[in-house]
C-alpha positions in Angstrom: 132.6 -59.2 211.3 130.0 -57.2 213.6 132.4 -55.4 215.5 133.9 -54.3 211.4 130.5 -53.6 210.5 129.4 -51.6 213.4 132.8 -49.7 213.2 131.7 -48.9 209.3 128.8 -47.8 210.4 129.7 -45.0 212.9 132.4 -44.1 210.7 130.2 -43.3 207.9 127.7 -41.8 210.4 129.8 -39.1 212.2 131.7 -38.7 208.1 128.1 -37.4 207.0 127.7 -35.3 210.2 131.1 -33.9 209.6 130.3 -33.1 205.7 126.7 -31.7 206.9 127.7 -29.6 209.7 127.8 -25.6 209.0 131.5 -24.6 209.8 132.3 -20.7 209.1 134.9 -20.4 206.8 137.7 -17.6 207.2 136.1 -16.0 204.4 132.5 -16.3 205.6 134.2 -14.4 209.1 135.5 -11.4 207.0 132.6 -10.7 205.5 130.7 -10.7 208.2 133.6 -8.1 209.9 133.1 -5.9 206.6 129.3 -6.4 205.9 127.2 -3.1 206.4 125.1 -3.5 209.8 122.1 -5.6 208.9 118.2 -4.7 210.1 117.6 -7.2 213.0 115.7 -10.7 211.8 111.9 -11.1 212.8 111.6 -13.4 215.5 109.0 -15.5 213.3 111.4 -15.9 210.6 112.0 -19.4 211.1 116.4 -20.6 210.7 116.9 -21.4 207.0 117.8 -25.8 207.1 120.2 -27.7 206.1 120.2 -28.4 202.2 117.1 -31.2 201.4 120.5 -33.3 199.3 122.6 -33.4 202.0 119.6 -34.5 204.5 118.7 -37.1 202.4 122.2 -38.3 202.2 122.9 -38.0 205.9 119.9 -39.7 206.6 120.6 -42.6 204.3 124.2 -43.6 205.5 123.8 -45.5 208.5 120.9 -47.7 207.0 123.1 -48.2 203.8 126.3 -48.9 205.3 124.5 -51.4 207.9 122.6 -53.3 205.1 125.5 -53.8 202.9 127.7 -54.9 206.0 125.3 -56.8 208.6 122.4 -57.1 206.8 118.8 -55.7 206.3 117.8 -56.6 210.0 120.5 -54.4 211.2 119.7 -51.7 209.0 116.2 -51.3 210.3 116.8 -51.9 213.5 120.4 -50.0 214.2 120.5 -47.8 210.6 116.7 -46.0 210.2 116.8 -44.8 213.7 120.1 -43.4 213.3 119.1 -41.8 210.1 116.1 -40.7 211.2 118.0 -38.7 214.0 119.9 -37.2 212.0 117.5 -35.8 209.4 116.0 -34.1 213.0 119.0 -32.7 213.7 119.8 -31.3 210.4 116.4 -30.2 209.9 116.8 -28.3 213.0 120.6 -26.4 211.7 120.7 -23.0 211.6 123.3 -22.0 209.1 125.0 -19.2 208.8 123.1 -17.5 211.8 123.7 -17.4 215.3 126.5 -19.6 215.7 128.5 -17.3 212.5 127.0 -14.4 214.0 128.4 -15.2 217.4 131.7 -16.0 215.9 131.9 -12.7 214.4 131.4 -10.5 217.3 134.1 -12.8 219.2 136.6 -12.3 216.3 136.3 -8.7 216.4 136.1 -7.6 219.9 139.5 -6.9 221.2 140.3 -4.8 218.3 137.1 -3.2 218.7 137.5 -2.8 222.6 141.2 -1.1 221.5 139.8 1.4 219.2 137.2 2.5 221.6 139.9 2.8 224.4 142.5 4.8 222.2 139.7 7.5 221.1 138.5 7.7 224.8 142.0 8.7 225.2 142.0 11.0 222.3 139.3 13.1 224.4 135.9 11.5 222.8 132.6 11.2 224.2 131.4 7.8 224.2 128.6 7.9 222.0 131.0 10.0 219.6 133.7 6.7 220.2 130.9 4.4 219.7 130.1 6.0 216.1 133.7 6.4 214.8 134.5 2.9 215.6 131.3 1.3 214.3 131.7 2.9 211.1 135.3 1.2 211.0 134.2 -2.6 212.0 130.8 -2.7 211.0 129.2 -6.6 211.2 127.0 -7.9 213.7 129.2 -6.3 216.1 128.9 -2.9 214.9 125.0 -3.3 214.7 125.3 -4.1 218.4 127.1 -1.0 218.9 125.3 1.5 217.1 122.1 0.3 219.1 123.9 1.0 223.0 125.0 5.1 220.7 121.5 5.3 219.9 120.6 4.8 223.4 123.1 6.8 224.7 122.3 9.8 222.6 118.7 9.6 223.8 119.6 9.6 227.2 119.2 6.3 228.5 121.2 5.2 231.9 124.4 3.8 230.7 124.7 1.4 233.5 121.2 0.0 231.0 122.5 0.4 228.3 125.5 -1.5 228.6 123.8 -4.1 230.2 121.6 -4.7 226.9 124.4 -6.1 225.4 123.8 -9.9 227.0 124.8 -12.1 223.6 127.6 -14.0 223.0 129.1 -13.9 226.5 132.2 -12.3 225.5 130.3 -9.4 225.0 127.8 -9.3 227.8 131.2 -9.6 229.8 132.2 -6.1 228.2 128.8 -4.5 228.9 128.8 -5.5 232.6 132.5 -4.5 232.7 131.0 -0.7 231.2 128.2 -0.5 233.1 130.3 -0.7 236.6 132.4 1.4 235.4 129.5 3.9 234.5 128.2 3.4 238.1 132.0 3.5 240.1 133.2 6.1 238.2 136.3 4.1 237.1 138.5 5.1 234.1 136.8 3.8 231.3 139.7 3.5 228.6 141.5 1.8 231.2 138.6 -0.8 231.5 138.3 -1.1 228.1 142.2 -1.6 227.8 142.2 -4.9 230.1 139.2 -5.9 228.8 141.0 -6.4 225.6 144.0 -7.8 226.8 141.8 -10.5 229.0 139.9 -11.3 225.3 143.1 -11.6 223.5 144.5 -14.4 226.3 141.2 -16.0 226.1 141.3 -16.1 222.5 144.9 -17.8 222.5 143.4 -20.4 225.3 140.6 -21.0 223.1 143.6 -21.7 219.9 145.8 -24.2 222.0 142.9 -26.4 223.7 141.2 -26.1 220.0 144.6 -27.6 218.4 145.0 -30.0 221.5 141.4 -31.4 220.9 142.1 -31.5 217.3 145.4 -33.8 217.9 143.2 -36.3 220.2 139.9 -36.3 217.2 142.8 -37.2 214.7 143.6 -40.0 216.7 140.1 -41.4 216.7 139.3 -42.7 213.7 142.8 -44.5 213.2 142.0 -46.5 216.2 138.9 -47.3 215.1 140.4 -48.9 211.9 143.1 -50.8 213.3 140.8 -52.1 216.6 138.5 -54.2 214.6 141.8 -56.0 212.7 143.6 -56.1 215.7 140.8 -58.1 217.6 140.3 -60.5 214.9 143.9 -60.9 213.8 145.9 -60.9 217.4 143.3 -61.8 220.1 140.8 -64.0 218.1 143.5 -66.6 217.2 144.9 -66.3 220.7 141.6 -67.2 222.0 140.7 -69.8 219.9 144.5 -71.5 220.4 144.0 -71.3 224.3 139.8 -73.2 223.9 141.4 -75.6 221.9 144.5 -76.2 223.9 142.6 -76.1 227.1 139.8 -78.9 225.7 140.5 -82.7 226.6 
């Protein structure tokens, strides 16, 4: 009954972590692609929090689902900790901000990277590239780019410029990648060219370990349902047959 109860317990723990944890949705990620370039966020704004409902509810769980299974002792020993974590953690979510933001930039890189290759090639300068393809793409990505035109119009080093660009890593990878190439002298469409095609294999990595992680999760909480029953059904009796057969 304790090893069912504390089962219960984690199950309804990591269900209201699940239901409370900010997830983009495909949706969310095109608008963010499409959304006009947004004024950067002051850095005393402080990250908007998780929903006060779903806190509550989170935080509540574990000291429910312990009282009703193992009792009130249990609940304020094992359950208010646990809840109290969790309202922490929640308290400290930032939703819909860097996390979605970062997501955003990822998911619209290589196509980026291609359209700035193919006007290089067309015979553009790369502050005129920068422009044409910001105003296509747009997003958090395009507000990024529009800041390294702006410098480059004003006559910053490039090598710099490029180098500004440090956040997610994806992206600091393509500013290093541009600002070598500003300092070698390389072909910079061809740079740009296999930087996408690396980000495109990256991003298929990223699908299959995501899908092979998801197959092992799935697993999880079926094995935590049939363990408890198992031990009490097949290797309690056992146990108990084998004490008593053993006893004079």
């Amino acid at each position: 009954m304790i090893i069912l109860g504390a089962a219960v317990a984690v199950l309804a723990t990591a269900a209201a972590w699940l239901l409370t944890a900010p997830r983009p949705t495909p949706a969310d990620r095109l608008a963010a692609l499409c959304a006009p370039p947004r004024p950067p966020v002051p850095a005393a704004r402080a990250p908007r929090q998780a929903g006060t409902p779903l806190r509550v509810l989170a935080a509540c769980a574990p000291a429910c689902t312990l009282a009703f299974t193992l009792g009130v002792p249990a609940a304020v020993l094992i359950g208010l900790p646990a809840g109290g974590a969790l309202w922490w953690r929640l308290g400290r979510t930032d939703i819909g901000g860097a996390r979605q933001r970062a997501a955003g930039i990822v998911a619209a890189l290589p196509l980026t990277v291609e359209l700035l290759a193919a006007a290089l090639r067309a015979g553009s300068t790369m502050p005129a590239a920068l422009d044409a393809v910001t105003g296509a793409v747009r997003g958090p990505l395009g507000a990024e780019l529009v800041a390294v035109a702006e410098r480059l119009r004003l006559g910053a080093d490039p090598a710099a410029a490029w180098r500004s660009l440090d956040h997610p890593e994806e992206l600091a990878a393509l500013g290093r990648a541009l600002a070598r190439a500003s300092t070698t002298g390389a072909p910079v469409a061809d740079v740009l060219q296999r930087h996408a095609d690396d980000l495109r294999s990256q991003a298929r990595s990223r699908t299959v370990a995501t899908a092979q992680r998801t197959g092992g999760l799935a697993v999880l909480p079926l094995g935590l349902c049939f363990l408890p029953a198992f031990v009490l059904i097949g290797v309690v009796p056992m146990a108990a047959e084998l004490l008593t057969g053993a006893s004079p």
